[in-house]
matplotlib code that plots the C-alpha trace (Angstrom):
import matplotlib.pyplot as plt

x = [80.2, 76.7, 73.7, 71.0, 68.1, 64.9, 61.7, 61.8, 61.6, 61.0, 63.4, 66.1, 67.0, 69.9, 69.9, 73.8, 76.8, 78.4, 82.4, 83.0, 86.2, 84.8, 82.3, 79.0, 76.4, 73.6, 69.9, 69.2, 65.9, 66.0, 66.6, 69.3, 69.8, 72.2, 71.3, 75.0, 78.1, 79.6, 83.3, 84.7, 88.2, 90.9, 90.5, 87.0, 84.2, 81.5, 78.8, 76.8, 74.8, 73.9, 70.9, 70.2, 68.6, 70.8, 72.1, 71.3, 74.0, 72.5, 76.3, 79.5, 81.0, 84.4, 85.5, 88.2, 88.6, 87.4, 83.6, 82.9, 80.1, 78.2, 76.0, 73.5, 69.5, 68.2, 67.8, 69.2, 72.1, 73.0, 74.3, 73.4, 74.2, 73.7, 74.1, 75.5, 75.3, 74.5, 76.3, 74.5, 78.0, 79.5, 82.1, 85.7, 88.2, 87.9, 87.3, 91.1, 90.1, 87.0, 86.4, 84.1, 84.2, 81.3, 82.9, 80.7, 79.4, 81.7, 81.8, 83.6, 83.5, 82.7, 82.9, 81.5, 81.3, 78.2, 78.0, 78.9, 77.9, 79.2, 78.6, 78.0, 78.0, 77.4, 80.4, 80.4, 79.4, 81.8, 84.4, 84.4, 83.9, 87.2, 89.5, 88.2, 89.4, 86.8, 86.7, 85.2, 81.7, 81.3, 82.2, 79.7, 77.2, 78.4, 77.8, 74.0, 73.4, 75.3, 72.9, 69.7, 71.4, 71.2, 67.7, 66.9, 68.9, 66.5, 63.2, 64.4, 65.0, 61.9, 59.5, 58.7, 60.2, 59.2, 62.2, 60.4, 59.6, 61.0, 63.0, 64.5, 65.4, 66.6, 69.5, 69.9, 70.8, 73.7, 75.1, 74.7, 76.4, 80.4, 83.0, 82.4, 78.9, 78.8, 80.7, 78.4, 75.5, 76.9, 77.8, 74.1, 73.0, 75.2, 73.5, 70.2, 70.8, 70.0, 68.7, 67.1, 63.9, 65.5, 68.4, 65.1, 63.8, 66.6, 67.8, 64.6, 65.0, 68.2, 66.9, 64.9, 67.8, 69.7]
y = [37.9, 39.1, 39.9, 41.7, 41.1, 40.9, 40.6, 43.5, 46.6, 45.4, 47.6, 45.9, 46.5, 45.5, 46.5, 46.3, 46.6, 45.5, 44.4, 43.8, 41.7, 40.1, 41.0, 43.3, 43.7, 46.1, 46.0, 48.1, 48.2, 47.5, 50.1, 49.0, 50.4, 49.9, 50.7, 50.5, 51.3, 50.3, 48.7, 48.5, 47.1, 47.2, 43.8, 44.8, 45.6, 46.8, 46.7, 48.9, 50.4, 54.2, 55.3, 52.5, 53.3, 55.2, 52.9, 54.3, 54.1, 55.0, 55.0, 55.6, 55.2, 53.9, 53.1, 51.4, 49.0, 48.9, 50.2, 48.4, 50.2, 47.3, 49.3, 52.0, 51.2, 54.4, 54.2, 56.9, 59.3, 62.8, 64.7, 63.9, 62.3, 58.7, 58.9, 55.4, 55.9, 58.3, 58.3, 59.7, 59.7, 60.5, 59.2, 58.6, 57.2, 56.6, 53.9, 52.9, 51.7, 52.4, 50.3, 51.7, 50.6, 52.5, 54.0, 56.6, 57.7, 59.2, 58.8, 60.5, 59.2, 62.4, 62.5, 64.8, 64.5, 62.2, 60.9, 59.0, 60.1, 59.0, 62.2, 61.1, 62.9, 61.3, 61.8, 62.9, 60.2, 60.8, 61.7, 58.1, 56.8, 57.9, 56.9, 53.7, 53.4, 53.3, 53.5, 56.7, 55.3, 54.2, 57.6, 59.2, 57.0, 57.9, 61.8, 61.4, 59.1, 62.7, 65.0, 62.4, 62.3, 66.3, 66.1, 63.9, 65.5, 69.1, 67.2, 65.7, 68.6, 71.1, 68.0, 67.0, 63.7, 61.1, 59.3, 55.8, 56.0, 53.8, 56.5, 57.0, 53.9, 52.9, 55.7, 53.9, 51.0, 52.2, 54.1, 50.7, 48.9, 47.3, 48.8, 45.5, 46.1, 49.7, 49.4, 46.9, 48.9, 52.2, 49.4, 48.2, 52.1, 52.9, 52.5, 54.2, 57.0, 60.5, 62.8, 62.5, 61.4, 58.2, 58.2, 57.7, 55.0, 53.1, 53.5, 51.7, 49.1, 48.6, 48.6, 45.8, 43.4, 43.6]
z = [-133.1, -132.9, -135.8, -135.6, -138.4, -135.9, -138.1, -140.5, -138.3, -134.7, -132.5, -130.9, -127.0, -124.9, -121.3, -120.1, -121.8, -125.3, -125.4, -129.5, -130.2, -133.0, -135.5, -134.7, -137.7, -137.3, -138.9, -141.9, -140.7, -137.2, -134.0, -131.7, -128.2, -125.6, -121.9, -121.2, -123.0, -126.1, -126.6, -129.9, -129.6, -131.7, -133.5, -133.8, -136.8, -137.1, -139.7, -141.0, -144.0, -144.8, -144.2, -141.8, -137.9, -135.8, -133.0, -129.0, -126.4, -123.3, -121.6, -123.2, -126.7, -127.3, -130.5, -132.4, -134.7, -138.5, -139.5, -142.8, -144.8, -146.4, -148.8, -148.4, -147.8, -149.7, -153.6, -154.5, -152.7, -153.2, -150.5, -147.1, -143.2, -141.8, -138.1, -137.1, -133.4, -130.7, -127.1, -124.3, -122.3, -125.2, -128.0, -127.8, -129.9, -133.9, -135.9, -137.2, -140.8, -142.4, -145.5, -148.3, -151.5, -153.8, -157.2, -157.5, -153.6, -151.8, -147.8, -145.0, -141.0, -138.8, -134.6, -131.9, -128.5, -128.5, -132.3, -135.5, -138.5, -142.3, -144.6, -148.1, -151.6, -155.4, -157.5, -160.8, -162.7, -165.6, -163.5, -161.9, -165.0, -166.1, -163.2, -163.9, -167.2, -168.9, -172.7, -174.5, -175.4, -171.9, -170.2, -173.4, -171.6, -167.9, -169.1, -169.9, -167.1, -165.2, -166.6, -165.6, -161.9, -162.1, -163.5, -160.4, -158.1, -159.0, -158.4, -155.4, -153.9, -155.8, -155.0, -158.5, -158.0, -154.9, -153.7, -154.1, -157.3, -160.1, -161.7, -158.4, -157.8, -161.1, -160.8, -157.1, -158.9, -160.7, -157.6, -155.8, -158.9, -158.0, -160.8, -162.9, -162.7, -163.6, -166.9, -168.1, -167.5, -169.4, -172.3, -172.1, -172.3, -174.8, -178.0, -177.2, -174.5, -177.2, -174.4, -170.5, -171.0, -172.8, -169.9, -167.4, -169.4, -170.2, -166.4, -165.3, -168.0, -166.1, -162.5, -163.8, -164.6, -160.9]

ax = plt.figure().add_subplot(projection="3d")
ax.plot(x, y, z, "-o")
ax.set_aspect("equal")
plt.show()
């Protein structure tokens, strides 16, 4: 089994190859590179988190095994790519099981000849809310935290918003919330969410608490 949490963002560099039978965690920080190839065998996993450094393989790629997405490092996801590792000779094989369990991000493994990539997209909010079971205050919650995602989701991408700040994140918070986690949360918001502007401020109140 091998780790790799160097101190906070010091690269990582292995010169020969890697055989993984066991367990192999990347960095959410840290770059790894391989000089050689990589071997991921069919008892094998791997770790990883989106939005984490893409890992270097300097040889080949050859993948099997399960990939177990432990969580994402951005606060906040919409639509977008996290490239878990790119093969100079190139990729083969698939990951057999790839275990993801976020209630409201959806993610998708992708392969080309010389990468690894997990596309990600943010569910409908109330959508989810309602495959869970949740009752109907709870998904009346879900539908104004929606329209605050789609308020952040427009000044993401126009520039009005920064991605690191606390409004941001607070909506991060709920995306990174387990099932358990997120109906408490929309119970919480329940009894004060009127329009947005209160959606923002009671979402920060919540990022607060976790």
């Amino acid at each position: 089994d091998a780790y790799y949490e160097p101190y906070p963002g010091d690269p990582i560099s292995i010169a020969g190859d890697v055989r993984n039978s066991g367990n192999f965690s990347t960095s959410k920080k840290a770059p790894l590179s391989i000089g050689g190839d990589l071997v991921q065998e069919a008892s094998s996993k791997m770790s990883t988190f989106l939005g984490a450094p893409s890992m270097q393989i300097g040889g080949k790629a050859l993948i099997d095994g399960e990939l177990l997405v432990n969580g994402q490092t951005a606060d906040y996801i919409h639509n977008s790519d996290s490239v878990i590792l790119t093969a100079t000779g190139g990729v083969t094989g698939t990951f057999a099981a790839v275990n993801w369990t976020s209630p409201v991000v959806d993610a998708k493994v992708n392969y080309d000849s010389n990468r690894v990539w997990i596309g990600f997209t943010r569910q409908d909010l109330v959508g989810a809310a309602m495959r869970m079971g949740f009752d109907p205050v709870q998904v009346g919650s879900a539908a104004r935290v929606e329209g605050a995602f789609d308020r952040i989701d427009a000044g993401l991408a126009n520039g009005a918003l920064d991605a690191s700040s606390d409004l941001v994140r607070a909506a991060g918070a709920l995306q990174h919330s387990s099932p358990e986690m997120l109906e408490q949360s929309l119970d919480s918001l329940s009894g004060a969410l009127h329009d947005a502007d209160n959606t923002f401020a009671m979402m920060a109140v919540e990022d607060s608490r976790h």
